[in-house]
Each structure stands twice: as C-alpha cells, then as structure tokens.
C-alpha positions in Angstrom: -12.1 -15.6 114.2 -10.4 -13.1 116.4 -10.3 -13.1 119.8 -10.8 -9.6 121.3 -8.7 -9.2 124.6 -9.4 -6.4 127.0 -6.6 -5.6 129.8 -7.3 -4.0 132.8 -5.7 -1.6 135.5 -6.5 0.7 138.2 -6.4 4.4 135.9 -5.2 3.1 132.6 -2.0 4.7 131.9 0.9 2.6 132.8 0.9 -1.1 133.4 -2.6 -1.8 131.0 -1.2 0.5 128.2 2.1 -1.6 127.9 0.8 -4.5 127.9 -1.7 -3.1 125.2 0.8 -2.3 123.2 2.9 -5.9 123.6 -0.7 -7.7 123.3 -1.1 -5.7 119.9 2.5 -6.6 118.8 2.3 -10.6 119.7 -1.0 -11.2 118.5 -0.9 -9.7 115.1 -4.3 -10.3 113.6 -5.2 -12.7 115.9 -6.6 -10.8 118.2 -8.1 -7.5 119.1 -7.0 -5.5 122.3 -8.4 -3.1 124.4 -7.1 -1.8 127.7 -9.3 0.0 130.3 -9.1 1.1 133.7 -11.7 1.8 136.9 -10.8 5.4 136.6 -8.8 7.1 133.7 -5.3 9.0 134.4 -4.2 9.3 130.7 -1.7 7.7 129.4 1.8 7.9 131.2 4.3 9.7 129.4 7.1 7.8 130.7 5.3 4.4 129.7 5.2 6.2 126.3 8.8 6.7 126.5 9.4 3.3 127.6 7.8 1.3 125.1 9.7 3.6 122.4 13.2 1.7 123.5 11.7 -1.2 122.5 10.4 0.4 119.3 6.4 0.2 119.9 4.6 3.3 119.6 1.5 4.2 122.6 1.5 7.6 121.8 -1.9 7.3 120.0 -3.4 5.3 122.5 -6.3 6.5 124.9 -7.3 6.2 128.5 -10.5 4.5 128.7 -12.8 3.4 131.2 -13.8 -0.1 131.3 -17.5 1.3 131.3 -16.6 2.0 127.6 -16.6 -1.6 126.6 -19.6 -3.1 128.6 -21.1 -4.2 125.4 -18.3 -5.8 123.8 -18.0 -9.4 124.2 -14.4 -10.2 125.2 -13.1 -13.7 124.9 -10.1 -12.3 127.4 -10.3 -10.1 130.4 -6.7 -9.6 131.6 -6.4 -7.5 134.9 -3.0 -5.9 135.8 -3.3 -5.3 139.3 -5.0 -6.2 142.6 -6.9 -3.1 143.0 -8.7 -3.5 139.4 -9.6 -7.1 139.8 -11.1 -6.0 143.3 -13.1 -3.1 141.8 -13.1 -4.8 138.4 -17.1 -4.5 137.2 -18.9 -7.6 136.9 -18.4 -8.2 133.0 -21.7 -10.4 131.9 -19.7 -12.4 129.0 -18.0 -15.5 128.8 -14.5 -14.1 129.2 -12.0 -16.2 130.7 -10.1 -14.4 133.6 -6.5 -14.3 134.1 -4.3 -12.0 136.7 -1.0 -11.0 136.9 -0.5 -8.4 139.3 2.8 -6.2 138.4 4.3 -3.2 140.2 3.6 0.3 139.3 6.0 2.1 137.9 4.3 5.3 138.4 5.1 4.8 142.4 8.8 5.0 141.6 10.8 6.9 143.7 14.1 8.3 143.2 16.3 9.6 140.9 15.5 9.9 137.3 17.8 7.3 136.4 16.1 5.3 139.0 12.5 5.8 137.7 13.6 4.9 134.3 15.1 1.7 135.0 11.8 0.5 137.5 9.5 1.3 134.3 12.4 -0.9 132.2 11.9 -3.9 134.5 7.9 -3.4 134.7 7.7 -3.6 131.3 10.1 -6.1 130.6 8.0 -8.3 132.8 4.9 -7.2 131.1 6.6 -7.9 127.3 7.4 -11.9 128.9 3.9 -11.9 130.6 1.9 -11.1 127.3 4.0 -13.5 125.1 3.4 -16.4 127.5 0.2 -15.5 127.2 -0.3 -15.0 123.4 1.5 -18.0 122.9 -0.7 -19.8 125.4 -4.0 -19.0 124.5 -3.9 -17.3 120.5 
C-alpha cells in the first residue's frame, strides 16, 4: 500500500514545492505526495527554474492550502520550516511528524547570480533531505 506524504511550508511555493517534486522522484509508486502551505503564494518561478537543472519538471504543480487536504489521511506530514510547524493545523490522523527547517530562498538578496546559487544550495539540501528520508521510511 502507498503511503501518501504531505509536505508543508509557510505559502507553498518554494521550499515544499521542491521537495514535492524530489519526494515524487524518490519514491516512485511508493508513495503519494502532496505539498501545502498556511497561506498560498503560487509557485516560485525560480524554484521552477531550479528544479529544471536538475531535470524535474514543477511547472504543473499548484499552490495549495493545507485546508485542501483535511480529509486525507496522511501516513507523513513533513513541515519545511519553523513558521508552518508553529501555525501547522492540528491534522486529526495518525501521521508521523518529521521537521527539517531549511532557508528560504525567496529571502535571497543580491545579485542575480547570487539568488541563483542560494536556491542551488536550498535545494540541494532538500534533494539529500528527501532521499534520507525516502530511503528511511518507504
């Protein structure tokens, strides 16, 4: 039986969409993902662009809110940062809840070239993050 994961961050358009997408690419079939956030910002264009590099395709994915999924029983509720696992909605399932909290690229500064390479590291440490974890718990 599939698991069905659900990640969580603050809007859900950078760090939750990556690891979305890395999630998706790791498990396979053994799992289902989701990725939410408190609020929705739509998905970042650079995190988009980002993931491309590494040759998975966001494009098509949507900004949720997590009030989307109250009636899906997750096995996994994943939170990205500190500010969703505060404000996180108490989930009524059996999930088992894990936290990482990464930085968001979104808050880069800089030059271009400097924006780019924060979102490389952020996701580079999302794409070891979400194969420790499929490899841990799939």
């Amino acid at each position: 039986m599939e698991k069905k994961i659900l990640v969580l961050c603050t809007g859900n358009s950078c760090r939750s969409q990556i690891a979305e997408g890395y999630l998706r690419h790791f498990a396979g079939d053994k799992a289902e993902i989701y990725s939410a956030g408190v609020e929705t910002h739509g998905v970042n264009p650079r995190a988009i662009e980002t993931m491309k590099e590494d040759d998975i395709d966001i494009s098509s994915h949507t900004s949720n809110n997590v009030d989307e999924y109250r009636d899906i029983n997750f096995d996994y509720v994943i939170t990205v940062c500190d500010n969703a696992r505060e404000r996180c909605p108490y989930f009524p399932t059996k999930a088992k809840k894990f936290h990482h909290n990464f930085p968001d690229p979104a808050k880069a500064q800089g030059t271009e070239e400097e924006i780019t390479a924060e979102f490389r590291r952020v996701r580079n440490m999302i794409k070891e993050y979400s194969q420790q974890f499929t490899n841990e718990n799939l």
